[in-house]
PyMOL commands that place a pseudoatom at each C-alpha (Angstrom):
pseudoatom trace, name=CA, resn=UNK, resi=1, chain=A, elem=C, hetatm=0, pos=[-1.441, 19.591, 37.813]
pseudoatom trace, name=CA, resn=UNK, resi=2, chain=A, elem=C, hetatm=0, pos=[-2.804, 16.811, 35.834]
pseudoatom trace, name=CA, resn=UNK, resi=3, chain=A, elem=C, hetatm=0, pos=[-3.436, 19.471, 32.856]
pseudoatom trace, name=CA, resn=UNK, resi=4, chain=A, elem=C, hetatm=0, pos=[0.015, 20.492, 33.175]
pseudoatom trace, name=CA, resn=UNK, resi=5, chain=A, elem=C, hetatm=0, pos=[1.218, 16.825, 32.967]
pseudoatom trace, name=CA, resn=UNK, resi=6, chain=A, elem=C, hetatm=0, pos=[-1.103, 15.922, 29.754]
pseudoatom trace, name=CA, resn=UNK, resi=7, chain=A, elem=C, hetatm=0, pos=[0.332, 18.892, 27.804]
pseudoatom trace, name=CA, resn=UNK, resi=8, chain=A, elem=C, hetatm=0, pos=[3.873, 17.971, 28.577]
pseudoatom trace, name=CA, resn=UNK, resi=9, chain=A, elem=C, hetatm=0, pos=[3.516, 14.760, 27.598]
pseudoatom trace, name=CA, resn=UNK, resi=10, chain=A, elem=C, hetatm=0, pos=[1.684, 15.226, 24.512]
pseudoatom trace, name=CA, resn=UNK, resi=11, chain=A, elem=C, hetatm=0, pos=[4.620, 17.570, 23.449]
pseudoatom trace, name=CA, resn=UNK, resi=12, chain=A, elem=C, hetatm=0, pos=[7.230, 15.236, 24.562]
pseudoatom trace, name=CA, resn=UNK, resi=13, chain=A, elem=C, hetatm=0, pos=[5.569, 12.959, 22.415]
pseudoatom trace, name=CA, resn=UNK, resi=14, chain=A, elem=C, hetatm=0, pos=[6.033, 15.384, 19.434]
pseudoatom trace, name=CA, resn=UNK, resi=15, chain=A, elem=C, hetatm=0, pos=[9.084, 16.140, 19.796]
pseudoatom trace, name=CA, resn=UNK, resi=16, chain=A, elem=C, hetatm=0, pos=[10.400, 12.699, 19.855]
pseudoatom trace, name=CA, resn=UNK, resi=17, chain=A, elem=C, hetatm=0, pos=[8.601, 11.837, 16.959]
pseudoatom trace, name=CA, resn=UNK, resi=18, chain=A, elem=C, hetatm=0, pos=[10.027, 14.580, 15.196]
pseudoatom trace, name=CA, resn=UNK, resi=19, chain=A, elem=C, hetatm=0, pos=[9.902, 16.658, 12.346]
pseudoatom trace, name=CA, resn=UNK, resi=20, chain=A, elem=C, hetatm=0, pos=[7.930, 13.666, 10.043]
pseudoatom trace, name=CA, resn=UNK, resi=21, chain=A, elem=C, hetatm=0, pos=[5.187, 14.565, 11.551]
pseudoatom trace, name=CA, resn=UNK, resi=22, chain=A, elem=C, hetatm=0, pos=[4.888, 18.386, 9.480]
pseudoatom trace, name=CA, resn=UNK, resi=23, chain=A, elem=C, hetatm=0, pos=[6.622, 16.493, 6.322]
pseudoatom trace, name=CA, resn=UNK, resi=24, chain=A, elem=C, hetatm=0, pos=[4.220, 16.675, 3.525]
pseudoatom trace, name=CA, resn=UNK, resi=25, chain=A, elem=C, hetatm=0, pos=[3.844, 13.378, 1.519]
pseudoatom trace, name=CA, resn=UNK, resi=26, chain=A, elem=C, hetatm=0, pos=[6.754, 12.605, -0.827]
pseudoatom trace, name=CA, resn=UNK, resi=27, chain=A, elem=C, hetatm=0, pos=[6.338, 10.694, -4.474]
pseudoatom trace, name=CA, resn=UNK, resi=28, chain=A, elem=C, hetatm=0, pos=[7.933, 7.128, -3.972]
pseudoatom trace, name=CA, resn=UNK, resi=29, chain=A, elem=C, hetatm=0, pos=[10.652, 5.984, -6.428]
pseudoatom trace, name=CA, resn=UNK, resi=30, chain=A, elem=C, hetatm=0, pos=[8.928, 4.938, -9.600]
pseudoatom trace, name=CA, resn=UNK, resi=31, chain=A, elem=C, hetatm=0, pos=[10.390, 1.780, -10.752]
pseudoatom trace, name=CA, resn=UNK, resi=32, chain=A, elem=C, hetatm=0, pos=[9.811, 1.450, -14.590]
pseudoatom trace, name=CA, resn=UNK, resi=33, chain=A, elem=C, hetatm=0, pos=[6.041, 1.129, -14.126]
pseudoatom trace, name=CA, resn=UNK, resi=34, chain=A, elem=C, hetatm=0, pos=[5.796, -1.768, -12.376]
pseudoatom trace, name=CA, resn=UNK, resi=35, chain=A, elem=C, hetatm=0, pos=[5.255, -3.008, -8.925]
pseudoatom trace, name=CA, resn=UNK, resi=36, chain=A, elem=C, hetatm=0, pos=[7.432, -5.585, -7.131]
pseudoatom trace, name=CA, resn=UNK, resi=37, chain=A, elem=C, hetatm=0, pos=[7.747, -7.859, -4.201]
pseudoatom trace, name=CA, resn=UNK, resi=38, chain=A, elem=C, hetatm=0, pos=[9.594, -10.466, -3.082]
pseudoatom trace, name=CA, resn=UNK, resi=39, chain=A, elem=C, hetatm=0, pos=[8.237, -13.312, -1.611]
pseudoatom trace, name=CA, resn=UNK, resi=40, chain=A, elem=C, hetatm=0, pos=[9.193, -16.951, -3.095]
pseudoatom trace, name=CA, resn=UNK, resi=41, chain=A, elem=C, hetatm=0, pos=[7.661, -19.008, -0.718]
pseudoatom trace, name=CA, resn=UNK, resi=42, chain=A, elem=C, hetatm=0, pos=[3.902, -17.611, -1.879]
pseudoatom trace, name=CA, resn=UNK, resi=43, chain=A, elem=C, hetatm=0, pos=[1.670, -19.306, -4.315]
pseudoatom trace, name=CA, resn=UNK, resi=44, chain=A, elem=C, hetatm=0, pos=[-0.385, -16.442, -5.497]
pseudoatom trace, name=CA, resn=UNK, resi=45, chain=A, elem=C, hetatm=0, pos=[0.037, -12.743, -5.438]
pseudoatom trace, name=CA, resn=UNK, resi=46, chain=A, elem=C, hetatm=0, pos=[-2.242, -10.378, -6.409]
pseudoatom trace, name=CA, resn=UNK, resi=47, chain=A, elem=C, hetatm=0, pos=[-2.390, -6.432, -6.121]
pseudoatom trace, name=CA, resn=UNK, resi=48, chain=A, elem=C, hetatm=0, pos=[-5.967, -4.797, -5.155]
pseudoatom trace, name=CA, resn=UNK, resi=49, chain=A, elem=C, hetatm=0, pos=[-6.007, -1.158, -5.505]
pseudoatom trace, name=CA, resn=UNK, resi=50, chain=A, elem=C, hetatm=0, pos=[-8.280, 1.855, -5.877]
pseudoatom trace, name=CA, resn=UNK, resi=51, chain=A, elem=C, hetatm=0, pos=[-7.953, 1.018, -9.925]
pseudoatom trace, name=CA, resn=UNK, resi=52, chain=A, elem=C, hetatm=0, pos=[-9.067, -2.190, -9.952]
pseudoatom trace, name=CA, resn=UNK, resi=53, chain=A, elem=C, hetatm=0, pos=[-11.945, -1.756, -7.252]
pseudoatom trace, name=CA, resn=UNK, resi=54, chain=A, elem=C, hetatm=0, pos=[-10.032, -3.591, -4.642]
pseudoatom trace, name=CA, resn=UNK, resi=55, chain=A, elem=C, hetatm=0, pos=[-10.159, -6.819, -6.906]
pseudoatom trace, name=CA, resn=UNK, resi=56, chain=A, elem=C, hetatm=0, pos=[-13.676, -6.233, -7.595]
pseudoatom trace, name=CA, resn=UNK, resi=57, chain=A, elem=C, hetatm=0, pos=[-14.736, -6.484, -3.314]
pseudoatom trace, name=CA, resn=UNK, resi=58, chain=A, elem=C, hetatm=0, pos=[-16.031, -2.911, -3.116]
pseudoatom trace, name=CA, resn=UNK, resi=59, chain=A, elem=C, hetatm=0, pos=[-19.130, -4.462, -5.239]
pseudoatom trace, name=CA, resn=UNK, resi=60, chain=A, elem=C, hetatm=0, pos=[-21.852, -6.706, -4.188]
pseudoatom trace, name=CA, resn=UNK, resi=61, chain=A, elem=C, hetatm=0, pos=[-20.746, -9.147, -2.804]
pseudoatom trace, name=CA, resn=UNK, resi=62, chain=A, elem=C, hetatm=0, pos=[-17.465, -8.212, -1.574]
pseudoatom trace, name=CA, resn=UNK, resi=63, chain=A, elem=C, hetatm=0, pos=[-15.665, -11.019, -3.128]
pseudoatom trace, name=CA, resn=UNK, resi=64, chain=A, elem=C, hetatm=0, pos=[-12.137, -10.947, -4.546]
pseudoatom trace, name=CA, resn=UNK, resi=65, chain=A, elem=C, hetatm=0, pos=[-11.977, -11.984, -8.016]
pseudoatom trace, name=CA, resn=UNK, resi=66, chain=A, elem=C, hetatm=0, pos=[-8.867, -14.040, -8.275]
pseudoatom trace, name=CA, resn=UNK, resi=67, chain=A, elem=C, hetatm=0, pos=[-8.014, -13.618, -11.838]
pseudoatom trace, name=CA, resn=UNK, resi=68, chain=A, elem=C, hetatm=0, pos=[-8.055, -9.345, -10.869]
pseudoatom trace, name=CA, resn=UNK, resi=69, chain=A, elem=C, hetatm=0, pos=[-4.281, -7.672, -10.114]
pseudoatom trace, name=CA, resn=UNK, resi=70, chain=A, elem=C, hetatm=0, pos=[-2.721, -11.077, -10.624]
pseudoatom trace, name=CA, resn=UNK, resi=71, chain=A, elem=C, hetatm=0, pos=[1.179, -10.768, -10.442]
pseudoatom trace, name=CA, resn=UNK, resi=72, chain=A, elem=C, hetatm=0, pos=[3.750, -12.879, -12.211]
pseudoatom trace, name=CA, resn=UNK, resi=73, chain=A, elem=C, hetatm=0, pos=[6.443, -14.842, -10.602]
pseudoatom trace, name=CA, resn=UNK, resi=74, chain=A, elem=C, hetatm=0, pos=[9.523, -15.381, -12.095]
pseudoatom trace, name=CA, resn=UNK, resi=75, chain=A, elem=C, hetatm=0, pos=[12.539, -18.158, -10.654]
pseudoatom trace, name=CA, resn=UNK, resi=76, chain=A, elem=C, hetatm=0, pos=[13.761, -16.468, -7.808]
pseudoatom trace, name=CA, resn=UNK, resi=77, chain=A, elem=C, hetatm=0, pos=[10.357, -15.528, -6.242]
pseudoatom trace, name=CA, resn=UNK, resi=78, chain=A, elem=C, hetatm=0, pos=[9.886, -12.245, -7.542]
pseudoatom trace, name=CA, resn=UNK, resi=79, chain=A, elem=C, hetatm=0, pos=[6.597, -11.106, -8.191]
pseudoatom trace, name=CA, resn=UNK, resi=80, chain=A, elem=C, hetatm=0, pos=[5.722, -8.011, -10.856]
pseudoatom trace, name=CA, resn=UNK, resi=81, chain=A, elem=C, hetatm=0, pos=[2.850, -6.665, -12.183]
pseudoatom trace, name=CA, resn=UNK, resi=82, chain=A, elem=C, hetatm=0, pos=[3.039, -4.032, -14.929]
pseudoatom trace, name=CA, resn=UNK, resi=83, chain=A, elem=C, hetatm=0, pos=[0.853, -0.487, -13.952]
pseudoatom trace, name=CA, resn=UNK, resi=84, chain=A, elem=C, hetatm=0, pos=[1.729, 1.349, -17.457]
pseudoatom trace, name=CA, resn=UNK, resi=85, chain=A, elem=C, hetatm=0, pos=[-1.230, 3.357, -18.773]
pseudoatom trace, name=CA, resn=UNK, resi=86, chain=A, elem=C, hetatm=0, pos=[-2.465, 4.103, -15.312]
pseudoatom trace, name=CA, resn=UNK, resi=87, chain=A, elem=C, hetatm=0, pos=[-3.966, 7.927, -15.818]
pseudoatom trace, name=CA, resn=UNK, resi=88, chain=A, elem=C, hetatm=0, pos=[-1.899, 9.918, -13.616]
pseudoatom trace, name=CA, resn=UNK, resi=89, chain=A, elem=C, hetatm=0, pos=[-3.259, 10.464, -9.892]
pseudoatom trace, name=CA, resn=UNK, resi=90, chain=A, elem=C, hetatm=0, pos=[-2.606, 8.922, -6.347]
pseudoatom trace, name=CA, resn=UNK, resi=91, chain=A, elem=C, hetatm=0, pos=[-3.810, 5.511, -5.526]
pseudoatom trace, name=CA, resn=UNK, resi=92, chain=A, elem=C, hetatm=0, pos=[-3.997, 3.231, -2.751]
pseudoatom trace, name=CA, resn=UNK, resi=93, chain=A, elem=C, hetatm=0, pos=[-2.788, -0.355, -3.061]
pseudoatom trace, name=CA, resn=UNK, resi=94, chain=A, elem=C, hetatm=0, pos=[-1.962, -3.564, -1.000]
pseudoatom trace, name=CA, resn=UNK, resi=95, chain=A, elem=C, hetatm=0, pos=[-0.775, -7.346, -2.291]
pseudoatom trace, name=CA, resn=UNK, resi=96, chain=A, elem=C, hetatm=0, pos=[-3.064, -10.177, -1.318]
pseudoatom trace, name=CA, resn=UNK, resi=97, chain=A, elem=C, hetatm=0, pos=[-0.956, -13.269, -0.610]
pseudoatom trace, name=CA, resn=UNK, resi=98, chain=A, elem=C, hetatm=0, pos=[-2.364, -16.627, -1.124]
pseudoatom trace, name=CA, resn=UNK, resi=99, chain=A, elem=C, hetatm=0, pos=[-5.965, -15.608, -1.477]
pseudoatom trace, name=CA, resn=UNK, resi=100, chain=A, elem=C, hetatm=0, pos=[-5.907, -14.501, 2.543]
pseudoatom trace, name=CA, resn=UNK, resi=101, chain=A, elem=C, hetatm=0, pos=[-3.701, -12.262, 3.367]
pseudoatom trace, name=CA, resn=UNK, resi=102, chain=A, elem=C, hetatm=0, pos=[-3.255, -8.742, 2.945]
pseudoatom trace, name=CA, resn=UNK, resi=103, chain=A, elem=C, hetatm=0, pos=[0.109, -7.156, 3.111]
pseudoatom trace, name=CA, resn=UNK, resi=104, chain=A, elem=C, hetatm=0, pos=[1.262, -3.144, 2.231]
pseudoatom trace, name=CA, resn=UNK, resi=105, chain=A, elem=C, hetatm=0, pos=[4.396, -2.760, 0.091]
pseudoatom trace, name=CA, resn=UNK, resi=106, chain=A, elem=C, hetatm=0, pos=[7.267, -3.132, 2.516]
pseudoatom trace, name=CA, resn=UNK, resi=107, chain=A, elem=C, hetatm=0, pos=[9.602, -0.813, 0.552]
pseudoatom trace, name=CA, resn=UNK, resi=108, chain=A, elem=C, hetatm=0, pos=[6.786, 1.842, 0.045]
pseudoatom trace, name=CA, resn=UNK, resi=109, chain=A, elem=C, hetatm=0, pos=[6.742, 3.856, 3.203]
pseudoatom trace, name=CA, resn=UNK, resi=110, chain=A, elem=C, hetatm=0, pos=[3.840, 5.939, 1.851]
pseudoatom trace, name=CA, resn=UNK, resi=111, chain=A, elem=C, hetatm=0, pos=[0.595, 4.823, 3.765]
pseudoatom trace, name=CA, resn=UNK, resi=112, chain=A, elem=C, hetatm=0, pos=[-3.132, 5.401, 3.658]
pseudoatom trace, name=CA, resn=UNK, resi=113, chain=A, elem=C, hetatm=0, pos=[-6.399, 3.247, 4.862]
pseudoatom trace, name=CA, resn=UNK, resi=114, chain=A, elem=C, hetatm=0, pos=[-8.992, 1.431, 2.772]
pseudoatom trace, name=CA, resn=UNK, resi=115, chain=A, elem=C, hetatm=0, pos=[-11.800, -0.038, 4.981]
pseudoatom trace, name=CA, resn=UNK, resi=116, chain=A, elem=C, hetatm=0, pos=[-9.839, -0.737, 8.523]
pseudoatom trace, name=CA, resn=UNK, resi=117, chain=A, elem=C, hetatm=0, pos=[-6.796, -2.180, 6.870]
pseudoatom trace, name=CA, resn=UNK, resi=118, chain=A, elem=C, hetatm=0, pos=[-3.411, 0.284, 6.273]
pseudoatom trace, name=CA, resn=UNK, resi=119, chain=A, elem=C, hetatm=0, pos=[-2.299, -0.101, 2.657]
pseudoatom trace, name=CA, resn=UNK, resi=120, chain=A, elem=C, hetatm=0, pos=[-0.079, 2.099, 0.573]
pseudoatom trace, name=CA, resn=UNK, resi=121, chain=A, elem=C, hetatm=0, pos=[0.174, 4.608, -1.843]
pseudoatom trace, name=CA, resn=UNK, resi=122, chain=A, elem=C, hetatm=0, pos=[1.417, 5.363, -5.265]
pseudoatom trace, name=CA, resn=UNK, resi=123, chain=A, elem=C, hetatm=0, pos=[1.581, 8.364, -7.399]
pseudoatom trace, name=CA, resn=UNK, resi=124, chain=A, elem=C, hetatm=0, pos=[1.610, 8.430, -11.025]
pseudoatom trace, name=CA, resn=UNK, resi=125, chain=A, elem=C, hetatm=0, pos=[2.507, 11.015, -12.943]
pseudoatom trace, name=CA, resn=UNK, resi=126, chain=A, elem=C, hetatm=0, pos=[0.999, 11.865, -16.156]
for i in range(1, 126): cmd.bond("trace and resi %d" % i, "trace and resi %d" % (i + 1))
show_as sticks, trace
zoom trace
């Protein structure tokens, strides 16, 4: 009986997550080469990634150099960082706000993990 429960709940489960489940990853919009987000009330914004080596933390160490990823802000609090000449390949990458927090790309659905934290993806064609 219990069996019997488990299993139907485990495909009720599927079902209502639906079809996303067997979706095979999709390429996110490219946007000109850059990366973007919005956020006027931060201070700093950098972006640490598998092609910077997390902002140098995967060394000894593990500190964040604070001069690696740096994006610019312009006036209305949008930060950009240009990615042009990245060889072509996935890679994971999150923005680190204000020297403390980490944060994925809220209009990148594409996710993956580095370390225990969920950050997302990008893939750029050659």
């Amino acid at each position: 009986m219990i069996r019997i429960m488990t299993i139907t709940i485990i495909l009720l489960l599927i079902l209502t997550a639906g079809c996303s489940l067997f979706v095979p990853m999709q390429k996110p919009v490219e946007q000109d080469n850059r990366l973007f987000l919005w956020l006027p009330g931060a201070s700093s914004v950098q972006v640490l990634s598998d092609w910077n080596d997390w902002g140098g933390s995967v060394a000894a160490g593990s500190i964040i150099n604070p001069l690696s990823g740096r994006m610019e802000k312009d006036e209305n609090g949008l930060w950009t960082i240009d990615i042009e000449g990245l060889p072509g390949g996935v890679y994971r990458y999150a923005f680190y706000v204000n020297g403390y927090k980490w944060i994925r790309d809220p209009v990148n659905p594409e996710t993956a993990v580095f370390g225990s934290r969920t950050v997302s993806i990008i893939m750029i064609s050659n």
